[in-house]
DSSP file (Angstrom, degrees, kcal/mol; ACC not computed):
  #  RESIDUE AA STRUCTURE BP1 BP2  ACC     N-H-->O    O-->H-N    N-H-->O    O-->H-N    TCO  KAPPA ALPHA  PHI   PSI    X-CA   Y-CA   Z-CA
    1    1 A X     >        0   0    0      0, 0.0     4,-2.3     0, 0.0     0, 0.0   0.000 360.0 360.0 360.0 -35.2   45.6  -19.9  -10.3
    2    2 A X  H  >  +     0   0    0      2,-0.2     4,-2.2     1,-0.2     5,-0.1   0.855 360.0  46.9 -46.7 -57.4   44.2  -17.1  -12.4
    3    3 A X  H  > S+     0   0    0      2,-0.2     4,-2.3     1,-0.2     3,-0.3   0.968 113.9  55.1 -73.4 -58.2   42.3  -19.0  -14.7
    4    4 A X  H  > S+     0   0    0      1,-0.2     4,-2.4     2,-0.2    -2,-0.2   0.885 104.5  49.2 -26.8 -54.6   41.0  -20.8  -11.6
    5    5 A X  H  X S+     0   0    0     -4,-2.3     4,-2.1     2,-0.2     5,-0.2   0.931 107.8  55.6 -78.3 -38.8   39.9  -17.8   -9.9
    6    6 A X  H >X S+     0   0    0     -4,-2.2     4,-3.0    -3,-0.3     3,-1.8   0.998 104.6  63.1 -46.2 -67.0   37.8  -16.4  -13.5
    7    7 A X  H 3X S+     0   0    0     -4,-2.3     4,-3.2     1,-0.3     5,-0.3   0.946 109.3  33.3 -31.7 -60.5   36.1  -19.8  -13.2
    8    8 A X  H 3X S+     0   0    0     -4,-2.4     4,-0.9    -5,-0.3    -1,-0.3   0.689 110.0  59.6 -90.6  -0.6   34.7  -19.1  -10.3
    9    9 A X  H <X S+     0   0    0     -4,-2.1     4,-3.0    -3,-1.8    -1,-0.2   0.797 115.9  44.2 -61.7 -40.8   34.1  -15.3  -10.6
   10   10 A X  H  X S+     0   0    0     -4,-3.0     4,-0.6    -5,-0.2    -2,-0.2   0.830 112.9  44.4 -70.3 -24.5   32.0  -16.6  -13.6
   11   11 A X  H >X S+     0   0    0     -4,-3.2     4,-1.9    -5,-0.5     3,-1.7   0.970 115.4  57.8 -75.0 -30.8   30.1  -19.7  -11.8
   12   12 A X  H >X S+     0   0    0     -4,-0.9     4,-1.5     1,-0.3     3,-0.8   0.946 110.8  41.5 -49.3 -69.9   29.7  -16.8   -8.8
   13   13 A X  H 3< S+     0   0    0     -4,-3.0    -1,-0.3     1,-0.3    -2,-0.2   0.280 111.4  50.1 -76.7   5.3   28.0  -14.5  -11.1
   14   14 A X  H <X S+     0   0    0     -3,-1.7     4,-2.4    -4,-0.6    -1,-0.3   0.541 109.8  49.8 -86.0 -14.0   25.9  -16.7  -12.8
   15   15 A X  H XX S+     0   0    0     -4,-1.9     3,-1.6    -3,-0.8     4,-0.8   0.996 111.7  54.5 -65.7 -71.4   24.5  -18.4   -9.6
   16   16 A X  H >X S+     0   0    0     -4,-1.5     4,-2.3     1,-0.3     3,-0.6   0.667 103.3  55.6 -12.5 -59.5   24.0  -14.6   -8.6
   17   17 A X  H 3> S+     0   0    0      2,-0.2     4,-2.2     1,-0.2    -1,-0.3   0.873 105.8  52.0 -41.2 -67.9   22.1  -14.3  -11.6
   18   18 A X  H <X S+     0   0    0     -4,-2.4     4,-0.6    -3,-1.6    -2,-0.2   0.442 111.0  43.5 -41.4 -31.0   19.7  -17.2  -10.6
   19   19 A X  H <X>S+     0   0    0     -4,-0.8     4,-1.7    -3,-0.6     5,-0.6   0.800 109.9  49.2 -91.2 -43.0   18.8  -16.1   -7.6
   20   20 A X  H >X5S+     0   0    0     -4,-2.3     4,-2.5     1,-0.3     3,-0.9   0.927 115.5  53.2 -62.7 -46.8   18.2  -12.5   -8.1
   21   21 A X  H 3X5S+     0   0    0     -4,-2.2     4,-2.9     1,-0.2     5,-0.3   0.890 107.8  46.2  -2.3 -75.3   16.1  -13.8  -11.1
   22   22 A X  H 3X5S+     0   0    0     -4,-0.6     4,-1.4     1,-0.2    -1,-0.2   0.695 110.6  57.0 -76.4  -8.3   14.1  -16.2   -9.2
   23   23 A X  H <X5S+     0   0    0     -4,-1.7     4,-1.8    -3,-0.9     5,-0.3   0.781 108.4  43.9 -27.9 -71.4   13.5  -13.4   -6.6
   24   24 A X  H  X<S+     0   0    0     -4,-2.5     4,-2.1    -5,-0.6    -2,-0.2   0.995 108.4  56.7 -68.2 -45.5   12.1  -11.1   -9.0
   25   25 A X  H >X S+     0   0    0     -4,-2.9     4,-0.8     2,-0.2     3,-0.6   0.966 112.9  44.9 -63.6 -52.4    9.8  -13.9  -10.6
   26   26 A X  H >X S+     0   0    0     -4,-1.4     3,-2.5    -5,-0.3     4,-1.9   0.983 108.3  58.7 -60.3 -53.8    8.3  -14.5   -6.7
   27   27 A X  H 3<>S+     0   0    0     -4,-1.8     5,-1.6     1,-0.3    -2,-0.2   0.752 109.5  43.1 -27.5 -45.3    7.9  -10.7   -6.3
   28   28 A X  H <<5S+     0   0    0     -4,-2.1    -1,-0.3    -3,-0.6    -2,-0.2   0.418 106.5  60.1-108.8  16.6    5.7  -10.6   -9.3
   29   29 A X  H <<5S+     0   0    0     -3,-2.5    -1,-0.2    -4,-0.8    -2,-0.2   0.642  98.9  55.8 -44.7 -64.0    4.0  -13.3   -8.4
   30   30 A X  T  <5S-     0   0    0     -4,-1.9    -2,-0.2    -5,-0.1    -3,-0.1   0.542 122.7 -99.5 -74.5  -0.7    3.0  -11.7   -5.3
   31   31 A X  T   5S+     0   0    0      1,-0.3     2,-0.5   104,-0.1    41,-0.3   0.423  76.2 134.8 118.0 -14.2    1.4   -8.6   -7.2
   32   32 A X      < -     0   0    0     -5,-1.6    -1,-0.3    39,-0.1    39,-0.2  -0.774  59.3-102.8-108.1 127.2    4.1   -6.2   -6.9
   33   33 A X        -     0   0    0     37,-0.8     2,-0.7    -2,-0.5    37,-0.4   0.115  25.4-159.1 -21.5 105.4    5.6   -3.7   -9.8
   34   34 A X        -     0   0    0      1,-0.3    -1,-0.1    -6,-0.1    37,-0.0  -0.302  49.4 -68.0-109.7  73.6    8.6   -4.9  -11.0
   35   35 A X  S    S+     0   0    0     -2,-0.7    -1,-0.3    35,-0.1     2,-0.1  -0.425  89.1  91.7  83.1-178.6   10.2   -1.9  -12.5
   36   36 A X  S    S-     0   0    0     -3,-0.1     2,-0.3     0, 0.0    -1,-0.1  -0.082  80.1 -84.2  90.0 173.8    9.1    0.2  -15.8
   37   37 A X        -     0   0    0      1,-0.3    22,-0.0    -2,-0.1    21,-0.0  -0.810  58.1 -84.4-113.5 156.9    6.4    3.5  -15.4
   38   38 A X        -     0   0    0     -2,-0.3    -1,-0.3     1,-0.1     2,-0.3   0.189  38.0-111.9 -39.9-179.7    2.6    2.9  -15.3
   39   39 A X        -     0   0    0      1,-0.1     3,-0.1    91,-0.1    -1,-0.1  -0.962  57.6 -61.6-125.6 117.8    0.4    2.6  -18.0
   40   40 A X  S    S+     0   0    0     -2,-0.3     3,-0.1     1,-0.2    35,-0.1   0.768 126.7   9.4  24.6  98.2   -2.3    5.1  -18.9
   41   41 A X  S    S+     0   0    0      1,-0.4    34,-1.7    33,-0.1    -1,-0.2   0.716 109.7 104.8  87.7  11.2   -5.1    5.6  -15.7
   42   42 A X        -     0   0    0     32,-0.3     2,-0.6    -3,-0.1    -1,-0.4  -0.656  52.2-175.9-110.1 152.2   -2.5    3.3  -13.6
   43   43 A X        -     0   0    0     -2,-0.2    30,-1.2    32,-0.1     2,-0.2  -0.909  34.1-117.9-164.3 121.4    0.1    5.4  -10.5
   44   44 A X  E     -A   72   0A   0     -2,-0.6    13,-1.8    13,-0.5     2,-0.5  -0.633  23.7-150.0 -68.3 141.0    2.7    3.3   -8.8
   45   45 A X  E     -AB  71  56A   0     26,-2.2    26,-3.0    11,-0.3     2,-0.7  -0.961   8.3-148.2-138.7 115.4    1.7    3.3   -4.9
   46   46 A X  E     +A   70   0A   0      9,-3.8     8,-2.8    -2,-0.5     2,-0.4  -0.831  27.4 173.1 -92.6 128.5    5.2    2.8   -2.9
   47   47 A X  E     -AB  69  53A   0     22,-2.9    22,-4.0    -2,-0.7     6,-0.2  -0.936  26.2-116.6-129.2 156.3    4.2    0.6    0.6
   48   48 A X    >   -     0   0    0      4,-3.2     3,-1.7    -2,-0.4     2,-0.4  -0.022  47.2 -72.3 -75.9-174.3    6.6   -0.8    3.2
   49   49 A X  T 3  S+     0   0    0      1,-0.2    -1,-0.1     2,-0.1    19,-0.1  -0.075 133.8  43.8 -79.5  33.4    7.2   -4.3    4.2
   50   50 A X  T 3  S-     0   0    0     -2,-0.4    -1,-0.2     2,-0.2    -2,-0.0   0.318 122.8-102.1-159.8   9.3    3.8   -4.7    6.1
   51   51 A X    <   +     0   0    0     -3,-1.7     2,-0.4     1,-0.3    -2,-0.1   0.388  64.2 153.7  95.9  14.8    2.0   -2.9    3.3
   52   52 A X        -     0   0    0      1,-0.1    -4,-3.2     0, 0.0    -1,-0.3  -0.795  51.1-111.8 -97.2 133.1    1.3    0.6    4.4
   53   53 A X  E     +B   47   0A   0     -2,-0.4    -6,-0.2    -6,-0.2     3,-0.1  -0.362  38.3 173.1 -60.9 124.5    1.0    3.0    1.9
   54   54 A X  E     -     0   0A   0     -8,-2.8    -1,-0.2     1,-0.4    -7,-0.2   0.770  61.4 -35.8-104.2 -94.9    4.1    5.6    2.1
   55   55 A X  E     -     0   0A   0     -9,-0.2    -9,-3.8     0, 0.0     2,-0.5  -0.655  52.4-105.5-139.3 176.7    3.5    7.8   -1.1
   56   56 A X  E     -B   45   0A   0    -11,-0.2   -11,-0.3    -2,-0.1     2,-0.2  -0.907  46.3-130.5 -98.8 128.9    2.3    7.8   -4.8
   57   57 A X        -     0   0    0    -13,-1.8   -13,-0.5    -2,-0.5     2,-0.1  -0.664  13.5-149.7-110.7 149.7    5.4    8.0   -7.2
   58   58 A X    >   -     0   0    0      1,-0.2     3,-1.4    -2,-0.2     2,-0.1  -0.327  42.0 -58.5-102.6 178.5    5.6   10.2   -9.7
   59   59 A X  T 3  S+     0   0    0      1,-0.3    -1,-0.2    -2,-0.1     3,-0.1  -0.235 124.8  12.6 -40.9 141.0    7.5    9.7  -13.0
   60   60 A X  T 3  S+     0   0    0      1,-0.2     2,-0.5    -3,-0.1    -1,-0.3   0.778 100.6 131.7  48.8  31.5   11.1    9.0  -12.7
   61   61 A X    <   -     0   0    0     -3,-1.4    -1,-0.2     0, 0.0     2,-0.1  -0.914  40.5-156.3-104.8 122.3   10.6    8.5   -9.0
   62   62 A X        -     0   0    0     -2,-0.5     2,-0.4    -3,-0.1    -4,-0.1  -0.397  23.4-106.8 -96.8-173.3   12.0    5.4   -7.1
   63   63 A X        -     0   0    0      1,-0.1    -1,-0.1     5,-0.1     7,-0.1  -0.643  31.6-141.3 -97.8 162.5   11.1    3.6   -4.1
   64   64 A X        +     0   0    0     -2,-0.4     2,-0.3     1,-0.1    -1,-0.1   0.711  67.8  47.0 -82.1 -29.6   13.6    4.4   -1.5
   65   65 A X        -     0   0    0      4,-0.0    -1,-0.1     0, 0.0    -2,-0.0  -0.908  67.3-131.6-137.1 135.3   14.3    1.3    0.5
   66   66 A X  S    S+     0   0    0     -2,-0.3    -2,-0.0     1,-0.2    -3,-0.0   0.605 113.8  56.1 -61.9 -24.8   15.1   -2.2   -0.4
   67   67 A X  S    S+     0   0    0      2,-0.0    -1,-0.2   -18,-0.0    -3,-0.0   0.898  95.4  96.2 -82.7 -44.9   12.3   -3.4    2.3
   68   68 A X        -     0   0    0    -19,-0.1     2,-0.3     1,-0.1   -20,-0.2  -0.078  58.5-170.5 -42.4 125.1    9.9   -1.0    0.1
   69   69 A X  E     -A   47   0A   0    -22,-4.0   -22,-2.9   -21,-0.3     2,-0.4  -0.904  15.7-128.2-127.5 168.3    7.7   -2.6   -2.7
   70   70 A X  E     +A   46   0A   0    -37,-0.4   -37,-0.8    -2,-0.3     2,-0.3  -0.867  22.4 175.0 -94.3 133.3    5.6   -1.2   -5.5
   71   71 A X  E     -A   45   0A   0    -26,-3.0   -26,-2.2    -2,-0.4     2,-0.2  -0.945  31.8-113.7-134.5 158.1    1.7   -2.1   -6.5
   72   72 A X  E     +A   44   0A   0    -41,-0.3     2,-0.3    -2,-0.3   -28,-0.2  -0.452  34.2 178.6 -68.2 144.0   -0.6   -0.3   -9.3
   73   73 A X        -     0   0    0    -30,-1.2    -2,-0.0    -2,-0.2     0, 0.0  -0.973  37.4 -70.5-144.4 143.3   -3.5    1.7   -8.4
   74   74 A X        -     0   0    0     -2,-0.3   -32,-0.3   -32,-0.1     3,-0.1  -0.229  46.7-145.3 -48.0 158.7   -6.3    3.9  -10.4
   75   75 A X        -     0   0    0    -34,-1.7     2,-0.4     1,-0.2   -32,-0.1   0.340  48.6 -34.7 -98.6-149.9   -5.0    6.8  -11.6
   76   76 A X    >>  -     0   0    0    -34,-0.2     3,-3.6     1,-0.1     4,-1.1  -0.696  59.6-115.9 -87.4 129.9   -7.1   10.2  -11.8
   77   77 A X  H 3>>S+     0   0    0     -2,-0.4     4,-0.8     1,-0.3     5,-0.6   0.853 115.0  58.4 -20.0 -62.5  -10.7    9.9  -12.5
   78   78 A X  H 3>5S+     0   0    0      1,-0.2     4,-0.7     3,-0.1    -1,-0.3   0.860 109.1  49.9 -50.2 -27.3  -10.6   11.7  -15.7
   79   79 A X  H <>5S+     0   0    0     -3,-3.6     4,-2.7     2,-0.2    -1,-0.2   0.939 107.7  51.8 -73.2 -43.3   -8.0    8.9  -16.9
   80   80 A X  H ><5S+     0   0    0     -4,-1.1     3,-2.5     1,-0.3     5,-0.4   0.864 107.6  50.0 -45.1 -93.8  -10.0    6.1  -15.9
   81   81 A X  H 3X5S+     0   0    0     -4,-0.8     4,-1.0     1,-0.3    -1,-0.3   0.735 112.3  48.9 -32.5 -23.8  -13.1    7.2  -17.7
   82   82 A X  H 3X<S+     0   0    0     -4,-0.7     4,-0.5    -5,-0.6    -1,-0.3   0.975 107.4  57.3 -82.9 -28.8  -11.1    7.7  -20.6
   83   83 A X  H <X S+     0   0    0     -4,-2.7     4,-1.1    -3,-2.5    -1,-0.2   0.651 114.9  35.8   8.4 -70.4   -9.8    4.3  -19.9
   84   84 A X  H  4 S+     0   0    0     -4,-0.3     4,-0.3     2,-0.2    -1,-0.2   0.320 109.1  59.3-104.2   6.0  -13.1    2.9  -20.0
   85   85 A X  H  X S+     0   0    0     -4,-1.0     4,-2.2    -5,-0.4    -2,-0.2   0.682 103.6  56.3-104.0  -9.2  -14.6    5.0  -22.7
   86   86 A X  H  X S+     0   0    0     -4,-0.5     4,-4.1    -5,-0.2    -2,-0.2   0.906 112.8  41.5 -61.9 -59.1  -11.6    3.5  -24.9
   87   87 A X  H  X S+     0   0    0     -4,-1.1     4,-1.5     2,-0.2    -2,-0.1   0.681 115.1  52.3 -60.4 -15.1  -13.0   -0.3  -24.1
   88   88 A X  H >> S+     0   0    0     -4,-0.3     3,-1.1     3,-0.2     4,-0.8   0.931 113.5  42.9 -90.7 -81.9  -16.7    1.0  -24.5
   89   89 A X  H 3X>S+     0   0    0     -4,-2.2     5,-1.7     1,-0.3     6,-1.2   0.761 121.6  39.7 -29.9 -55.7  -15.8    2.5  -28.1
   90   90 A X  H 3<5S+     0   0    0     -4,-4.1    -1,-0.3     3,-0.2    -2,-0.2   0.929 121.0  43.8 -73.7 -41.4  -13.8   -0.6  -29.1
   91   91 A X  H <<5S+     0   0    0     -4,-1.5    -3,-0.2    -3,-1.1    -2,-0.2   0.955 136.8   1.1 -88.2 -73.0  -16.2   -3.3  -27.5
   92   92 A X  H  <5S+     0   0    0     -4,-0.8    -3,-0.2    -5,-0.1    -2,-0.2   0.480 128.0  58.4-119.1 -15.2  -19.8   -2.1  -28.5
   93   93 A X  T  <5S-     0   0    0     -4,-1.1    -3,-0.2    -5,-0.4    -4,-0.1   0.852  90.8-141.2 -63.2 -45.1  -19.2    1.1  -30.6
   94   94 A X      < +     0   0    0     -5,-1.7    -4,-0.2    -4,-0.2    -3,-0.1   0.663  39.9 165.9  73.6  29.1  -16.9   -1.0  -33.4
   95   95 A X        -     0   0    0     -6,-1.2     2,-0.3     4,-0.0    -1,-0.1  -0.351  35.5-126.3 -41.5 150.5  -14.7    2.0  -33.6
   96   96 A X    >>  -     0   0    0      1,-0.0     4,-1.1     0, 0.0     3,-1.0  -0.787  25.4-107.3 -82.3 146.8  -11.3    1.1  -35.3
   97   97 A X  H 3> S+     0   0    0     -2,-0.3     4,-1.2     1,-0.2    -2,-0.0   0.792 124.7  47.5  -1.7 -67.2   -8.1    1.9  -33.5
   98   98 A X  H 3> S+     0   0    0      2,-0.2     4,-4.4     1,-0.2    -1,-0.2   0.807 111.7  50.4 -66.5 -22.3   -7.3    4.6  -35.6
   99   99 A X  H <> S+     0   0    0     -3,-1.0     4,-1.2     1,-0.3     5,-0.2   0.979 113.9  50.4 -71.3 -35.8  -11.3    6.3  -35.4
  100  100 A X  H  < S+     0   0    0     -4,-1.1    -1,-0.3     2,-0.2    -2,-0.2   0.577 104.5  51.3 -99.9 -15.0  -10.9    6.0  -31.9
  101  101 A X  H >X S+     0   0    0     -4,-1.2     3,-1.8     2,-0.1     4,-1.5   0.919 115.5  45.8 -47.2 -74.8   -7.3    7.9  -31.8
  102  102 A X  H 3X S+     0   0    0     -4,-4.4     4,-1.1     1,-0.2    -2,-0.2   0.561 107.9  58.0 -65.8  -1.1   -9.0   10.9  -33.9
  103  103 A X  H 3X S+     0   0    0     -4,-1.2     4,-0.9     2,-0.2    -1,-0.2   0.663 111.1  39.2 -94.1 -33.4  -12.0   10.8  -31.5
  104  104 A X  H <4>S+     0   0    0     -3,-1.8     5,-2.6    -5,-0.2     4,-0.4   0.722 118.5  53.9 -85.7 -22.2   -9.8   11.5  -28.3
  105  105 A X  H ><5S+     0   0    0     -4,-1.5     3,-3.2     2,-0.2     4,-0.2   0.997 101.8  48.5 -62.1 -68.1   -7.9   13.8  -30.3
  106  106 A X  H 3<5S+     0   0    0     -4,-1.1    -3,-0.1     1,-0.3    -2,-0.1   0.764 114.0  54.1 -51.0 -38.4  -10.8   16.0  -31.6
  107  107 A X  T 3<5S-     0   0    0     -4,-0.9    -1,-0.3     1,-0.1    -2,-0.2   0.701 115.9-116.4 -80.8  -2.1  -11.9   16.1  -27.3
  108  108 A X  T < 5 +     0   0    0     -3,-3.2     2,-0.7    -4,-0.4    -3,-0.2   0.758  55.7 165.5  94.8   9.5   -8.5   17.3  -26.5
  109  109 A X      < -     0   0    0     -5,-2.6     2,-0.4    -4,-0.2    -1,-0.2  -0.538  32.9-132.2 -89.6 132.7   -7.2   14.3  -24.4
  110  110 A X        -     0   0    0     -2,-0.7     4,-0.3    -3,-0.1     6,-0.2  -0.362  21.3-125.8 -96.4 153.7   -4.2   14.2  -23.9
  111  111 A X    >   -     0   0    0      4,-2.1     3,-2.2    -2,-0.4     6,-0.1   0.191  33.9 -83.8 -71.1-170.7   -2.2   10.8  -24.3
  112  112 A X  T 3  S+     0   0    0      1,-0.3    -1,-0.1     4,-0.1     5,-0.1   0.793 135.0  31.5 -49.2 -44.7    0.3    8.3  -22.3
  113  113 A X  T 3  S-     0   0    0      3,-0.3    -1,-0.3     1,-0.1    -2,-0.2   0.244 125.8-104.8-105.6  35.2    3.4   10.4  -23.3
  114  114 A X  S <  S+     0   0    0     -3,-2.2    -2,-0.1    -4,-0.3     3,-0.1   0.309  90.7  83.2  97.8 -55.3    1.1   13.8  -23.3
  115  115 A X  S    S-     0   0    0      1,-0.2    -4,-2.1    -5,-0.1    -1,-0.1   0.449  88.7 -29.5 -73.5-143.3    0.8   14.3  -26.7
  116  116 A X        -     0   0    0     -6,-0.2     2,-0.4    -3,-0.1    -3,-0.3  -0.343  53.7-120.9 -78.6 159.1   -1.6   12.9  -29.6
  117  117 A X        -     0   0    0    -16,-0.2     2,-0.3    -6,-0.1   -16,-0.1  -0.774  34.8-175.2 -95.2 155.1   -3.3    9.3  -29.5
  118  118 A X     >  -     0   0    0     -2,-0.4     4,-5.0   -17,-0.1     5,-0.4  -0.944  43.4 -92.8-153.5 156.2   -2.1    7.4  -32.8
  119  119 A X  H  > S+     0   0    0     -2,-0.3     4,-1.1     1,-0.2   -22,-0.1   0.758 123.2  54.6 -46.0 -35.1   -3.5    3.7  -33.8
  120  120 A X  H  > S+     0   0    0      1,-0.2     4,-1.9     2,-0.2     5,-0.3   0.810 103.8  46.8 -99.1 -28.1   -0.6    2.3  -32.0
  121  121 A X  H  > S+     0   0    0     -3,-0.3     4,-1.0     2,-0.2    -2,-0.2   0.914 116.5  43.2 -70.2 -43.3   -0.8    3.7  -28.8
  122  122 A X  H  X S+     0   0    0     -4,-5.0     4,-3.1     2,-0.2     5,-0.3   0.914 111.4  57.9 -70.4 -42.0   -4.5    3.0  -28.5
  123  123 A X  H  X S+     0   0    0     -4,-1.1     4,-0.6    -5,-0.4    -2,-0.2   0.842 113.0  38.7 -32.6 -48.6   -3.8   -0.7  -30.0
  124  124 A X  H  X S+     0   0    0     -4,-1.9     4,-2.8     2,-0.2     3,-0.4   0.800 111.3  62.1-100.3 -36.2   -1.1   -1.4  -27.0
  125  125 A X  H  < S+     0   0    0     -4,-1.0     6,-0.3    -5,-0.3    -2,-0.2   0.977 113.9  36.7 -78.0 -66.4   -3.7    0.6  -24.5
  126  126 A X  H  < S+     0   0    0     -4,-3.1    -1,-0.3     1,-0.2    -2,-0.2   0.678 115.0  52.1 -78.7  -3.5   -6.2   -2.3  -25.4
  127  127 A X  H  < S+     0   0    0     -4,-0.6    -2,-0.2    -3,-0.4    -1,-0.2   0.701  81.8 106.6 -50.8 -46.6   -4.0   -5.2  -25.7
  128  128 A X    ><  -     0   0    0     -4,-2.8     3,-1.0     1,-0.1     6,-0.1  -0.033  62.6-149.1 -58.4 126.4   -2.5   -4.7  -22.5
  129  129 A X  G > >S+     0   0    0      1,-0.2     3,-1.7     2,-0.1     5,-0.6   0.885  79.7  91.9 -48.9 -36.1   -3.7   -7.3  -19.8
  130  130 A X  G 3 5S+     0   0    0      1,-0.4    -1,-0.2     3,-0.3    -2,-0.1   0.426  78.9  58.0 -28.8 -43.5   -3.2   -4.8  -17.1
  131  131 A X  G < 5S+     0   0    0     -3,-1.0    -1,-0.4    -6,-0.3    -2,-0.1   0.007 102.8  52.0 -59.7  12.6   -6.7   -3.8  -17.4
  132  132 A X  T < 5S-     0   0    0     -3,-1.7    -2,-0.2     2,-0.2    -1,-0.1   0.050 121.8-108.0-130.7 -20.9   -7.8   -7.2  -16.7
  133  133 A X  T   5S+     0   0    0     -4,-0.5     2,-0.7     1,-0.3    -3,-0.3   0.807  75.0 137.5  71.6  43.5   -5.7   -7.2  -13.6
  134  134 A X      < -     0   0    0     -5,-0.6     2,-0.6    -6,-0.1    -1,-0.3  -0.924  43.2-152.6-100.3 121.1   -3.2   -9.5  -15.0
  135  135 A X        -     0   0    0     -2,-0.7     2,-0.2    -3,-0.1  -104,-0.1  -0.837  14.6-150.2-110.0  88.3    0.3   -8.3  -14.0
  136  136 A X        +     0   0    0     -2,-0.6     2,-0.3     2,-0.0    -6,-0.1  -0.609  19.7 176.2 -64.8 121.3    2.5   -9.7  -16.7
  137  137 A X        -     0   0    0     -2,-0.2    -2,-0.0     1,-0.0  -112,-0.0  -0.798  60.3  -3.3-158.2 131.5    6.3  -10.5  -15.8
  138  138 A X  S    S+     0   0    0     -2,-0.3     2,-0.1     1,-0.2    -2,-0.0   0.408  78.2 166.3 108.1  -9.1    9.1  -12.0  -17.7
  139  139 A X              0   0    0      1,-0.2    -1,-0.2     0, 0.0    -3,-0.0  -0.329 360.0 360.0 -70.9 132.7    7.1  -12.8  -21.0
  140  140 A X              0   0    0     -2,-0.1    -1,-0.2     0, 0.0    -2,-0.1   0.430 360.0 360.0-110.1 360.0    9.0  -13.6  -24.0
């Protein structure tokens, strides 16, 4: 009986598995933030289930209610421009990564975590789809 009843705790909880999965894979489908913190010139916008904006969430802030979803929105001016003054440099300046690190360094802006810009951080900045409006999900 035992062993029985593990069998079917385990099929339980992989089924479980499967839906909540395929749940999150429609969710981000429809556009909405499926975990993680923004990305540089990006703020998470918490709205209800009918798509009114409740509040902007800050770091380490969740959304409150299960009905409640999350979408991206522009950040603060200055980040955008910096945003776009990153894609301008890399796209028609020919800056390298690294030139383009010590060039946000030298104005004093400060990066993703606060601190300095480094090659890798700007690297991932322009990589990301997210600026494209592609909201990536689930990618292996």
């Amino acid at each position: 009986m035992k062993s029985l009843k593990r069998v079917m705790a385990g099929e339980f909880s992989r089924d479980l598995s499967d839906r909540v999965f395929s749940a999150q894979c429609r969710l981000a489908a429809m556009g909405f933030k499926m975990g993680g913190a923004a990305t540089y010139g990006l703020r998470r916008l918490l709205i209800d289930q009918h798509g009114a904006p409740r509040m902007i969430l800050k770091h380490r802030e969740y959304k409150i209610s299960g009905t409640d979803r999350v979408i991206l929105i522009p950040g603060p001016p200055d980040e955008v421009a910096t945003v776009k003054r990153i894609f301008r440099w890399s796209a028609y300046g020919g800056l390298s990564d690294k030139q383009i690190a010590t060039r946000l360094n030298d104005q004093g802006v400060a990066s993703v975590t606060g601190g300095v810009w480094t090659r890798e951080i700007v690297r991932r900045l322009l990589m990301s789809e997210i600026y494209i409006g592609t909201a990536v999900y689930n990618r292996r």
